[in-house]
C-alpha positions in Angstrom: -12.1 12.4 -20.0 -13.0 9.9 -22.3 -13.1 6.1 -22.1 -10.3 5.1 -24.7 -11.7 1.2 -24.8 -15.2 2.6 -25.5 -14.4 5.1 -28.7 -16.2 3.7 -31.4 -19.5 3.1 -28.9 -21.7 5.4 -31.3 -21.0 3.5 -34.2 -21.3 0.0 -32.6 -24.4 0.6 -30.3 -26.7 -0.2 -32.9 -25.6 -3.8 -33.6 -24.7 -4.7 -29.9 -28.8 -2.8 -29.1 -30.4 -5.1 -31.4 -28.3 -8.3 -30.9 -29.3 -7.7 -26.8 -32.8 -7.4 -27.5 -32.7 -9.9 -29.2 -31.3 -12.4 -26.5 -33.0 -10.2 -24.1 -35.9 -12.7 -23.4 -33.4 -15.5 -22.5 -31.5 -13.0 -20.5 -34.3 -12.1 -18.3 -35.6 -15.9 -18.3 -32.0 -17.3 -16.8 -32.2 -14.4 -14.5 -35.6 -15.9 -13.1 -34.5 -19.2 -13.2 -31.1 -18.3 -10.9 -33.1 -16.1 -8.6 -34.3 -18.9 -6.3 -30.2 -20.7 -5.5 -29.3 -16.8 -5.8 -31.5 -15.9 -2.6 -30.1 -18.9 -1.1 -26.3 -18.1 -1.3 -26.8 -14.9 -0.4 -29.2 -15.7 2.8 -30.8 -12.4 1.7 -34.4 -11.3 1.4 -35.1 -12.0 -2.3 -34.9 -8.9 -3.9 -37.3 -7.3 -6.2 -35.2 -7.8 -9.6 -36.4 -4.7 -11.9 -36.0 -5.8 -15.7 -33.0 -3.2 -16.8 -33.3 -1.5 -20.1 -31.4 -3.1 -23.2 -29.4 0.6 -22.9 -28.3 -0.1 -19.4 -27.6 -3.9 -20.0 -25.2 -3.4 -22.5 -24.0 -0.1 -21.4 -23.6 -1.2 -17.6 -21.9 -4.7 -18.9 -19.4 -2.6 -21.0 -18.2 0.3 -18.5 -18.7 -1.7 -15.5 -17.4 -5.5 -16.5 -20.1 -7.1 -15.6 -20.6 -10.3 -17.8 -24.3 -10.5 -19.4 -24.2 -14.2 -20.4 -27.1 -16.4 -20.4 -25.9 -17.5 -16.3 -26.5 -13.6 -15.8 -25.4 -14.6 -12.3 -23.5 -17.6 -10.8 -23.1 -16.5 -7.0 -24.2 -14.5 -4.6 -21.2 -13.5 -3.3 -18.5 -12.2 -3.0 -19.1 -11.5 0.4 -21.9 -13.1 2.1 -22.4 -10.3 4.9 -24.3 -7.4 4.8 -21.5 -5.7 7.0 -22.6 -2.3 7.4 -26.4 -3.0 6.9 -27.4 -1.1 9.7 -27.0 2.1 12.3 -24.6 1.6 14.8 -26.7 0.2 17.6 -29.1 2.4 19.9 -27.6 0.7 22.5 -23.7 1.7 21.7 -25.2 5.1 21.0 -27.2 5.0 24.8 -23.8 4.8 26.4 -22.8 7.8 24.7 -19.5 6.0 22.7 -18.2 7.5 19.3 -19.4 4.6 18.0 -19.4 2.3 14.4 -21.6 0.9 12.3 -23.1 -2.7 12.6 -21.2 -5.4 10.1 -23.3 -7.9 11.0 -24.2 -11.0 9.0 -27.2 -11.3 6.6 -29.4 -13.8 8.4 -28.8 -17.5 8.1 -25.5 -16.6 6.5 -22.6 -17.9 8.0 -20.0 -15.3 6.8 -17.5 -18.4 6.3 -15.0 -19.0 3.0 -15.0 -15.5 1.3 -14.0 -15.0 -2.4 -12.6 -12.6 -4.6 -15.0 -10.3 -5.8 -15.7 -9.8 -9.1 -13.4 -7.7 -11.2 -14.4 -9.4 -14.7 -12.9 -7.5 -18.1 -15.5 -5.3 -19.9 -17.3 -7.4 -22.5 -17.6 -4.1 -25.0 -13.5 -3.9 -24.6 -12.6 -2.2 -28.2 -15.6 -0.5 -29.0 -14.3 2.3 -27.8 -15.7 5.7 -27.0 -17.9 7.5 -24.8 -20.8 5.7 -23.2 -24.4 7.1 -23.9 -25.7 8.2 -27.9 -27.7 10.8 -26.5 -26.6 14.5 -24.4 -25.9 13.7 -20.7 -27.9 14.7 -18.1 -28.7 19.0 -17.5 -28.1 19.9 -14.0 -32.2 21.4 -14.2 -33.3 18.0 -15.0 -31.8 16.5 -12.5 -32.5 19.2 -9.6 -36.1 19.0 -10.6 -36.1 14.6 -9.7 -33.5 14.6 -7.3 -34.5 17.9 -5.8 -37.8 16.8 -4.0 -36.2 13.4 -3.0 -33.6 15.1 -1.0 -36.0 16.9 0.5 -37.6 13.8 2.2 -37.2 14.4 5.8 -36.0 10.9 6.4 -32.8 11.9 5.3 -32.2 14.2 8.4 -31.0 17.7 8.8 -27.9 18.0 6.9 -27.1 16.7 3.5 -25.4 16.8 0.4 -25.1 15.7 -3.1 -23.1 15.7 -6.2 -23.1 14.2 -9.8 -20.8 13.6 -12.4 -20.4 12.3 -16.1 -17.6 9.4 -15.7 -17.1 9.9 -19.8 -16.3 13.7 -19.1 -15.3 13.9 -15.4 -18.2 17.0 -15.4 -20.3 17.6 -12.7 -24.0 17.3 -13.4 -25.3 18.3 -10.3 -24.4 19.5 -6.9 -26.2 21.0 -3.6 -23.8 21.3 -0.8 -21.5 19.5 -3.0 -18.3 21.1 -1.1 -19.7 21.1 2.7 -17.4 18.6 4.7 -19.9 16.2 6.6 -18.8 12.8 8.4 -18.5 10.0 5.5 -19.0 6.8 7.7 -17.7 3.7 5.8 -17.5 5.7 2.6 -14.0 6.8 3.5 -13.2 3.9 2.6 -13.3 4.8 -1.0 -10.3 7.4 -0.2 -8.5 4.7 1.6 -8.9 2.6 -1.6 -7.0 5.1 -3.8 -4.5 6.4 -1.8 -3.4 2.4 -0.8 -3.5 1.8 -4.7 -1.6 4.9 -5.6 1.0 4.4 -3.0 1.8 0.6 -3.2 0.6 -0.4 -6.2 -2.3 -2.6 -7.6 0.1 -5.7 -7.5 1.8 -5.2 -4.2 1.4 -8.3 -1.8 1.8 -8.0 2.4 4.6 -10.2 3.3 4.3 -12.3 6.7 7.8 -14.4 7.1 10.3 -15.8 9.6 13.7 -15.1 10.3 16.6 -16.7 12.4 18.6 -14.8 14.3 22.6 -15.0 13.3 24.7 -17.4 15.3 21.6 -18.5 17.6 18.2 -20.7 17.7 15.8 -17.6 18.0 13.1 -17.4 15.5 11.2 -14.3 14.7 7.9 -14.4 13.0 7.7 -11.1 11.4 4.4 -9.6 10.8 3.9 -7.2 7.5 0.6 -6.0 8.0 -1.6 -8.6 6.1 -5.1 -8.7 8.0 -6.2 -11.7 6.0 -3.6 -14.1 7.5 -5.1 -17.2 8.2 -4.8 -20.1 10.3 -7.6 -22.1 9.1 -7.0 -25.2 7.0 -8.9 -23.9 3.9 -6.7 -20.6 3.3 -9.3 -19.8 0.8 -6.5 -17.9 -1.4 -4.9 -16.1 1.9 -1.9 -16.1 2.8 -1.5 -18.9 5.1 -0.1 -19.3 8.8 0.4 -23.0 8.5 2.2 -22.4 4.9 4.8 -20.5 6.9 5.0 -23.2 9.4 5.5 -25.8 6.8 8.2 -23.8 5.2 10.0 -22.8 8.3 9.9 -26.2 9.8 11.3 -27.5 6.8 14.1 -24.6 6.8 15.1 -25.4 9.9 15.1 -29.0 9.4 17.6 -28.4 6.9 19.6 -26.5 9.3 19.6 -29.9 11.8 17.7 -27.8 14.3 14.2 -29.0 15.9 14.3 -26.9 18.7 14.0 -23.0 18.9 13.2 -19.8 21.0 10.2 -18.3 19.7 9.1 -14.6 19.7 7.1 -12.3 17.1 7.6 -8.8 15.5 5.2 -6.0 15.3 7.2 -3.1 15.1 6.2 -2.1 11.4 3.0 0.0 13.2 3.6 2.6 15.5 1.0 4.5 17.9 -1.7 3.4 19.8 -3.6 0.3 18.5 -6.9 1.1 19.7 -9.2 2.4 17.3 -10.9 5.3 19.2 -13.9 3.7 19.0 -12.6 1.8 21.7 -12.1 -2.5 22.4 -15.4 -2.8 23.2 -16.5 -3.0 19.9 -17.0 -5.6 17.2 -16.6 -4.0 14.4 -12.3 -4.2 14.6 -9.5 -5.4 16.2 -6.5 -3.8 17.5 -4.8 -2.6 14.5 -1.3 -4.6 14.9 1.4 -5.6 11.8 0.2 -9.0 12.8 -2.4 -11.3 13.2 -4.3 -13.8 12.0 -8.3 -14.0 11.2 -8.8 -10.4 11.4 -8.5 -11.8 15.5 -11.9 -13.4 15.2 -12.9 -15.6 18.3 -15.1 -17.4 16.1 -15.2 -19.2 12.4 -16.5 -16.4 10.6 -14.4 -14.3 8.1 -17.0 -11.0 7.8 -19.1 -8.8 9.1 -19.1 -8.5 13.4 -17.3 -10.8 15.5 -15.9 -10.9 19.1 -11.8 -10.1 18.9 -8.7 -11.4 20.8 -7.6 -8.6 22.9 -4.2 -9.7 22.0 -3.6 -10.5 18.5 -0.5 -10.2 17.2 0.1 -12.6 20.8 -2.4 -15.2 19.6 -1.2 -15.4 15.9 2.1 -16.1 17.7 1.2 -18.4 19.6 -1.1 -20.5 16.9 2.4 -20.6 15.0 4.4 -22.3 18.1 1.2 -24.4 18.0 1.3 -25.2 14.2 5.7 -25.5 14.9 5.4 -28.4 17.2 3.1 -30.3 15.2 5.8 -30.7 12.6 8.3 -31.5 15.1 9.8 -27.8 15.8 9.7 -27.4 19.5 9.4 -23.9 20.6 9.2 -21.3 23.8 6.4 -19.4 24.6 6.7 -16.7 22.0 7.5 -12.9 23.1 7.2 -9.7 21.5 11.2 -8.8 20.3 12.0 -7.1 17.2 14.1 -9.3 14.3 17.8 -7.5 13.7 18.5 -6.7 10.5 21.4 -9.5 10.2 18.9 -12.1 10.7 18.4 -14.7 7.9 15.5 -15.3 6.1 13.3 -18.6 6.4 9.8 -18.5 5.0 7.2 -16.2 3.5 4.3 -16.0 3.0 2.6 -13.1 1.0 -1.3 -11.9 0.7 -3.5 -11.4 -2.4 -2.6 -8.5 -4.7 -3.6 -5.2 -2.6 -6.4 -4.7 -5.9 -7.8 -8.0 -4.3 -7.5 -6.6 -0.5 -9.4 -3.0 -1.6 -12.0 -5.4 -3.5 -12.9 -7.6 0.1 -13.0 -4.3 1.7 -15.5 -2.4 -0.1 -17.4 -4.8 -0.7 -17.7 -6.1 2.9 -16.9 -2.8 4.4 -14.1 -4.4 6.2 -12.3 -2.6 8.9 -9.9 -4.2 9.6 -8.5 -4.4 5.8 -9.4 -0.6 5.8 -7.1 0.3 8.7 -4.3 -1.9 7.8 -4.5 -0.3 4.2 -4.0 2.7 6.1 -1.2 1.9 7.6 0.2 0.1 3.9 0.2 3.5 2.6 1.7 5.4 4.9 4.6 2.7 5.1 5.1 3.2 1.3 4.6 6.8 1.4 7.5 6.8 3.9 5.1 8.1 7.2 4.5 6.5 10.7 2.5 3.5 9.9 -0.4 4.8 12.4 -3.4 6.3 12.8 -2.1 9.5 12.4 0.5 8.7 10.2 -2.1 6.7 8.0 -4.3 10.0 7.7 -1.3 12.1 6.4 -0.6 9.8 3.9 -4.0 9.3 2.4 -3.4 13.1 1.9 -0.7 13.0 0.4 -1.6 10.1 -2.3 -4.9 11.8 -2.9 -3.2 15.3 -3.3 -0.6 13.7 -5.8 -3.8 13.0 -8.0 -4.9 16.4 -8.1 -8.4 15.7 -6.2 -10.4 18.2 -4.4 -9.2 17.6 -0.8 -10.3 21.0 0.5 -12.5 20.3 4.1 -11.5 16.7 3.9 -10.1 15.1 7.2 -8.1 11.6 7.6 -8.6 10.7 11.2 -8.6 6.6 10.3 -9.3 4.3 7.1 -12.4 3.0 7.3 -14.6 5.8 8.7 -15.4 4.5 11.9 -14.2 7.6 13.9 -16.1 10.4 13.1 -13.5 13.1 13.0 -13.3 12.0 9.2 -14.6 14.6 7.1 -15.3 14.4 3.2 -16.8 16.4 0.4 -19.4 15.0 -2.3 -17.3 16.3 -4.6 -14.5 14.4 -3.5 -16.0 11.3 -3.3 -17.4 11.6 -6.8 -14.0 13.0 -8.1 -11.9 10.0 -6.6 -14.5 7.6 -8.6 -13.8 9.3 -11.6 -10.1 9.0 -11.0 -10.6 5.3 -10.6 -12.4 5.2 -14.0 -9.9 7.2 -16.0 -8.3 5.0 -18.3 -5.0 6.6 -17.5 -4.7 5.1 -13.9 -5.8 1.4 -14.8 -4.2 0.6 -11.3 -6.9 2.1 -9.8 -10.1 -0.1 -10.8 -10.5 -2.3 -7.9 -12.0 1.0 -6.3 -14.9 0.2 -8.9 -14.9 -3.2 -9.1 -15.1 -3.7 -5.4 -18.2 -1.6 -4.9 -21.5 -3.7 -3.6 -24.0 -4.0 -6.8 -27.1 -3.1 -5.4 -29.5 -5.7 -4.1 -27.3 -8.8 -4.6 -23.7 -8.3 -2.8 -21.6 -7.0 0.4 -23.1 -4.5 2.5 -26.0 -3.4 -0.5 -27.1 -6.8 -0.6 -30.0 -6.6 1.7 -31.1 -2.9 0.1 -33.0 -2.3 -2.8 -35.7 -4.6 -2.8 -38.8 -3.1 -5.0 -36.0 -0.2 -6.5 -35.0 -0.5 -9.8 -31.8 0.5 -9.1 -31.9 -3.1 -8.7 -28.4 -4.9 -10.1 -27.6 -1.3 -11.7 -26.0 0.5 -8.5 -22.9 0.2 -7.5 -22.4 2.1 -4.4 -20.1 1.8 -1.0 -22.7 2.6 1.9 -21.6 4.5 5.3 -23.9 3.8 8.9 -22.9 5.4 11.7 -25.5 6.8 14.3 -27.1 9.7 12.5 -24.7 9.2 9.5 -25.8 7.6 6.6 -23.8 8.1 2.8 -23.9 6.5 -0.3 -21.4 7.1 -2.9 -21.1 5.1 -6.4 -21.9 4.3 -9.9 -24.9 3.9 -12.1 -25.7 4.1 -16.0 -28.8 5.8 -16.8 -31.2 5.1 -19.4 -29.0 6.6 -22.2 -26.2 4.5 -21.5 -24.2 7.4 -19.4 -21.8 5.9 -16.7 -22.4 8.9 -13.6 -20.6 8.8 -10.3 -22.8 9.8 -7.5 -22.4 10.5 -3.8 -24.8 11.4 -1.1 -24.4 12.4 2.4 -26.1 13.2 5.3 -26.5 13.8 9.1 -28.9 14.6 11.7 -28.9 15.2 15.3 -31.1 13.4 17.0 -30.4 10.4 14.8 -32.7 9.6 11.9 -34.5 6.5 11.6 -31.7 3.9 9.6 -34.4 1.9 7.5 -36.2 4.8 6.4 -32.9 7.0 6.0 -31.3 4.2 3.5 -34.3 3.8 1.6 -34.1 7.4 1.3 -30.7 7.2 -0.2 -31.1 4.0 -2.4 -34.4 6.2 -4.3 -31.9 8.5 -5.1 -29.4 6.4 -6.7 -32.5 4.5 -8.3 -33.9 7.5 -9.7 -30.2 8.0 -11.7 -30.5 4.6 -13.2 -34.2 5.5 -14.4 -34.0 9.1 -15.4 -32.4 10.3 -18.8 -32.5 13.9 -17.0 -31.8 15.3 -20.6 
């Protein structure tokens, strides 16, 4: 496989290697002087920024679209949670539950007013050709460094690896590499592609309202958009008081102020208790409607208390938002629209590219399940759990990926019946980097850069992986993965995944510094 907007690299890489070393001081001097505000967005400890080679700034910038300019960095963000920073806690695991990891906040971040996360345009676009000027890595050089590290016994009792040349889509290196383990949030990745495949880059959830024919009964209709709001600042989200505006106005023009009220939620089927159970932080009830992920509080990541009904409260923050613009309403009820209802209002989410972007990089559940359940509604299955699972199959199958030992049990990897392979979490990264599925990308450009965003944001300090990784993390108890990109020193864009288990558990800190060396040591070994 080879990177069409890359093909003349060889013969450019000259001119673009001495024109970065020669604005390399300035670089690194604007990267200093950001570093203080940068901490401070990001309410992180201030990582220890390794200096990058002029190889892997300019090679990183052009396979990865990340903008070297002398600003280097203007945010934090996207996300200002860690999410899944941590092992599910010892005291969920006391009790004996299936458990999920800890999205918590970073501390003294308040998780508030999220943004899209980067997805900038390569800055090399037209150079062309494949990324490196010298011979990728052997798989003997890289047993021999990654070898002993996976050896460390802070990585547990089982695990796994694999490596793999994005510019050729050949594996580098592999040790267990087609052993099924429990992936944690790095399912995730799989949920990504299949959603993408299925629906489409562009496709938008619609939320709306209907009238019922030949009556006063409004429906409000819920597509499946878990980043409805109902906070003033809609922050680019779909928005619940949009749809109020637009339906009071509709019905306004009807002469109508007064209405019966109910809400739809029959696009999901099944059970809408993740197995994890309610008493849990780390996601709501998965329902075709609510609104603020069913937050009880103001933040917009990481852990939060839930409504235990909210498709119910979105409903009834509606009738709420209704009356104040002079639409009086019933209490709403659950009651499915007809299909000879009329339409009044819709509203529509960000692109899905956007929605798989916000969940990797925050590890978001809730967006993870309800991508789930996206899929499987395009891919003609019962949007549920179930349903959900069978149609990440099917998407990933239709791409020809290696799906043999993988299970589907949910979308984001909370429930640990999900089973996935190194190689297939390495092969669906190179699928998103193949040029011939450009709808794919947001499964790249979502994933946490090491040491300064989402749930990798608090990792890496003193690793010069530093700002180089890009890698989706997985925490559950006794479950930690990693599973991502880097460009080593020769410019060569690999996909890595590592996974691993142990029973008893493995002690979290030492168990993710464990994996982060690894990816560190790909950004700072040729292996050739």
């Amino acid at each position: 496989m080879v990177v069409p907007e890359l093909k003349a690299w060889r013969a450019a890489r000259p001119h673009v290697v001495r024109v970065a070393r020669s604005v390399r001081p300035q670089l690194v001097r604007a990267v200093e002087a950001v570093k203080p505000p940068l901490v401070r967005a990001a309410g992180a400890v201030k990582p220890l920024v390794t200096q990058p080679s002029t190889v892997q700034f300019t090679a990183g910038a052009a396979t990865l679209g990340l903008v070297v300019a002398a600003t280097v960095v203007t945010a934090a963000g996207p996300w200002d949670s860690t999410g899944q920073r941590t092992a599910e806690r010892d005291w969920a695991a006391s009790q004996g539950r299936a458990g999920g990891a800890d999205h918590g906040h970073v501390s003294g971040t308040s998780g508030k007013a999220p943004a899209p996360a980067p997805s900038a345009a390569s800055v090399l676009t037209g150079l062309g050709g494949s990324v490196g000027a010298g011979p990728s890595p052997t798989e003997k050089a890289l047993a021999d460094v990654l070898g002993p590290l996976l050896d460390n016994a802070a990585l547990g009792t089982e695990r796994t690896a694999a490596v793999v040349d994005l510019a050729t889509g050949k594996r580098l290196y592999g040790k267990g590499a087609g052993d099924a383990l429990s992936p944690a949030s790095t399912t995730k990745i799989a949920t990504a592609v299949a959603a993408l495949t299925a629906a489409g880059a562009d496709h938008r959830i619609a939320t709306r309202t209907v009238l019922e024919p030949d009556s006063e009964k409004v429906v409000l209709v819920g597509g499946g958009d878990p980043t409805l709001t109902a906070r003033k600042d809609a922050e680019g989200n779909a928005s619940l008081r949009t749809l109020a505006d637009e339906t009071a106005r509709a019905l306004k023009d009807r002469k109508t102020d007064e209405v019966t009220l109910s809400y739809d939620t029959s696009l999901y089927e099944g059970p809408d208790v993740h197995p994890i159970g309610l008493d849990n932080t780390n996601v709501a009830r998965v329902t075709a409607l609510m609104a603020d992920e069913g937050r009880l509080d103001d933040t917009s990541s990481g852990t939060a208390k839930r409504t235990e009904q909210p498709a119910a409260d979105a409903a009834k923050k509606f009738a709420d938002l209704l009356k104040d613009r002079g639409i009086k309403t019933t209490d709403p009820v659950p009651a499915e629209a007809t299909d000879r209802a009329k339409a009044l209002a819709t509203v529509k989410s960000p692109p899905l590219s956007a929605l798989v972007e916000r969940m990797l990089t925050n590890s978001d559940n809730d967006i993870a399940e309800a991508l789930a359940r996206q899929t499987a509604v395009a891919a003609g299955e019962p949007a549920s759990f179930k349903g959900g699972g069978t149609a990440i199959r099917k998407q990933l199958k239709k791409l020809g990926l290696p799906l043999k030992g993988a299970e589907f049990a949910d979308g984001s990897g909370l429930d640990r019946a999900d089973k996935l392979t190194a190689d297939l979490l390495t092969a669906l990264l190179a699928k998103a980097a193949d040029p011939a599925h450009p709808e794919l990308r947001a499964a790249l450009t979502g994933l946490p850069v090491a040491g300064f965003t989402g749930t990798l944001s608090g990792r890496y300090a003193g690793q010069p992986g530093t700002g180089l990784v890009r890698a989706k993390t997985g925490t559950l108890t006794g479950v930690h993965t990693l599973a991502g990109t880097v460009v080593d020193t020769d410019g060569h864009l690999l996909a890595f995944a590592f996974l691993t288990a142990s029973d008893p558990p493995t002690e979290p800190t030492a168990t993710q510094k464990g994996l982060d060396a690894l990816a560190s040591t790909l950004a700072t070994c040729g292996c050739n």
